[in-house]
Structures are given as C-alpha cells and as structure tokens.
C-alpha positions in Angstrom: 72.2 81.4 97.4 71.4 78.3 99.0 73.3 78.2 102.6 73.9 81.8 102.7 72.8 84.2 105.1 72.4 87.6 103.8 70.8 91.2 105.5 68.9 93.7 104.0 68.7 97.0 105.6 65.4 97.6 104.9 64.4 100.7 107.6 64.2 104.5 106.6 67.7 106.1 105.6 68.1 107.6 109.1 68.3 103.9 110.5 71.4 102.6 111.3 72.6 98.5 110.6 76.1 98.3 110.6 77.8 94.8 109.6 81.2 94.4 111.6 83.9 94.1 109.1 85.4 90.6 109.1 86.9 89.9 105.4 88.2 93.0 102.9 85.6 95.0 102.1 85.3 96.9 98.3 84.0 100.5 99.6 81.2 102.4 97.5 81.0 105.6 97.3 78.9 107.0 100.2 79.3 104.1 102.3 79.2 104.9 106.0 81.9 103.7 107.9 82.3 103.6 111.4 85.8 103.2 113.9 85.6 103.4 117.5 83.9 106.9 118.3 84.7 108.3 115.1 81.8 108.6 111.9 82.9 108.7 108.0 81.6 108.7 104.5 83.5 107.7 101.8 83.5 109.3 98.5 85.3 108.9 95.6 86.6 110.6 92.7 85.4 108.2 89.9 86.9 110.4 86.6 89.8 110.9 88.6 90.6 107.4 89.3 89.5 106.4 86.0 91.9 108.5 84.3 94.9 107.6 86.5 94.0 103.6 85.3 93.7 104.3 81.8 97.3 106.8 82.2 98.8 103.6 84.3 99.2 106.5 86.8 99.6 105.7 90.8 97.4 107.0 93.3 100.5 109.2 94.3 100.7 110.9 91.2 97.0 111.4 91.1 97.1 113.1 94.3 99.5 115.7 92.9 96.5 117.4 91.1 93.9 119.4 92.5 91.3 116.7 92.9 91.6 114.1 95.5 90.6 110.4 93.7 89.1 109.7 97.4 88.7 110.6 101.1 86.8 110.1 104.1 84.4 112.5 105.3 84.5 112.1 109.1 80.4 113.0 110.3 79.4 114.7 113.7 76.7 113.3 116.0 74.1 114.8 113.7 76.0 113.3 110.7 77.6 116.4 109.3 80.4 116.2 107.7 83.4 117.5 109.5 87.4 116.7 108.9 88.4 115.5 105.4 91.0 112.6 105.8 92.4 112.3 101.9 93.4 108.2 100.7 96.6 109.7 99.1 98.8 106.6 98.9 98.2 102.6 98.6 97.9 102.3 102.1 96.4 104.5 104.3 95.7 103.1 108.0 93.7 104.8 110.9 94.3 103.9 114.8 94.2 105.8 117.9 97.8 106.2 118.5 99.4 104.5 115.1 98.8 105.0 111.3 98.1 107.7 108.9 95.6 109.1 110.8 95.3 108.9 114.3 92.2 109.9 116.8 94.2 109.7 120.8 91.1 111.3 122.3 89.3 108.1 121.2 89.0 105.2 123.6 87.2 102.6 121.6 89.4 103.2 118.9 92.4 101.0 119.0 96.0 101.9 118.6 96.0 100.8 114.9 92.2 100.0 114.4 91.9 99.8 110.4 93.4 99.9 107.2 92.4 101.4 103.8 93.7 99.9 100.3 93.9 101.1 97.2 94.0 98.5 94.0 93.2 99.4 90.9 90.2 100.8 90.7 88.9 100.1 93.9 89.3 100.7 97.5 89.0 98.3 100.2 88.7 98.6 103.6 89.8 95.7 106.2 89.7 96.1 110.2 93.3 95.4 111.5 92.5 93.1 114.5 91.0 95.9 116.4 89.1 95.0 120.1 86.1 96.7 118.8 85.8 96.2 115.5 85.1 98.3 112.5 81.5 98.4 111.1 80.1 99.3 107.9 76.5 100.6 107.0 74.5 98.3 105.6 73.1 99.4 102.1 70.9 97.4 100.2 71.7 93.3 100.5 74.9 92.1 101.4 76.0 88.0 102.3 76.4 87.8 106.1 78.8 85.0 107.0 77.8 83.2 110.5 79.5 84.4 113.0 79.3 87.7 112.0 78.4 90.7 114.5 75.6 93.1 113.0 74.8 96.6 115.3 70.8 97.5 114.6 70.9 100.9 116.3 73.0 100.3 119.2 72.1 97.1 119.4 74.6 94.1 118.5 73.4 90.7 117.4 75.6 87.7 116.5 74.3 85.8 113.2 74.0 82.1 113.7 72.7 79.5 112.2 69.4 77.4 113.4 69.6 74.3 115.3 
C-alpha cells in the first residue's frame, strides 16, 4: 500500500463520489454507473452465470432462458429505476449515436461512450475514449491512480500527488 492513493466513500448512501473510469473495471452487482446524462445500476444474475460456467455455456445461450445473467437498470433523477438494457452477448457497447444501445437525445454522451465485457464470470466495464468520461460510484475503498478525475457531488477533483 505504500505509494498508493486510494478513496473511501465514506458519506451517507445518498452521497454521490464517482471515480472516472480510466483502466477495466470488474463491475459488482449494484454498482452505480454513470454515462453522459444517463444513470444505471448493474445487477447480476449470480446462479445464472454460475451455471452457464460450470455447463461451459456462452452468455448467448444463457440469454435464451428466461433469466437474464445481467443488465443495467438505467435510474431517473430521483434514482428510480426505469429502462432495463439486458448484457446479452460478449460485448455490449453504449454511445449516443453507435453501439448496442444508443441515447441521441443525450449530449454529453458521446457517439460510442462505453463498452461492457463479459469474461467468464465477470463483467467489466471500460470507457471507450469518450470526451466526458464514464464514472463509477464509489463503494467502500478502491486504489485511485494519480491523475485520476473523482466527481464529489457535482464537483470534480483531479488526484495528485504532493510536492
């Protein structure tokens, strides 16, 4: 731990401290994820997905079934869930005017804005080089590499390190 910088979101739940994505990301279920205007929670399927690694099953046959093995919930101002956007194949990528999902009434998104991967498992989350990044909510501690942009409320602040 020496040399590293980490954050610890340590307000009430209703507080909001984002981390801007910068490497892959392995999503938790619940995780709050944030692209341009738009709000989502992931959730996941653990028995499904469990069962399609122990059948050597893709995520494509999983998805035939009833269940979804994962999705995003996309949230309302309030935080209420809305639109379910299903992670039914390895890739699934969100963007304002390209990807699996796209959101054109949304100006901060950008035209491919983020990517979703599923290995194994696990599902990662990476931003694809958008202008205004993608942000996750910060649960518990995570490592903060300098250089990295971190949103308290509305606020942004750049980690660096002391002179």
């Amino acid at each position: 731990n020496q040399g590293q910088i980490f954050i610890e979101n340590i307000s009430k739940e209703s507080q909001n401290v984002f981390l801007r994505l910068s490497i892959l990301h392995t999503l938790q279920d619940g995780d709050l994820v944030v692209m341009g205007n738009q709000a989502f929670r992931f959730h996941e399927n653990l028995a499904v997905i469990s069962a399609a690694t122990a059948l050597g099953a893709t995520l494509a046959d999983v998805n035939n079934l009833d269940e979804t093995a994962a999705e995003f919930v996309q949230l309302d101002g309030g935080g209420n869930p809305g639109r379910h956007f299903p992670l039914r194949s390895e890739t699934v990528e969100f963007g304002r005017t390209q990807g699996t999902y796209t959101f054109p009434e949304d100006k901060l998104m950008s035209r491919m804005h983020a990517r979703v991967l599923h290995r194994g498992e696990d599902f990662l989350i990476e931003d694809a080089g958008s202008r205004n990044g993608s942000f996750l909510r910060v649960r518990g501690k995570m490592l903060v590499p300098v250089g990295s942009i971190v949103l308290v409320s509305s606020s942004p602040l750049k980690v660096v390190r002391g002179q």
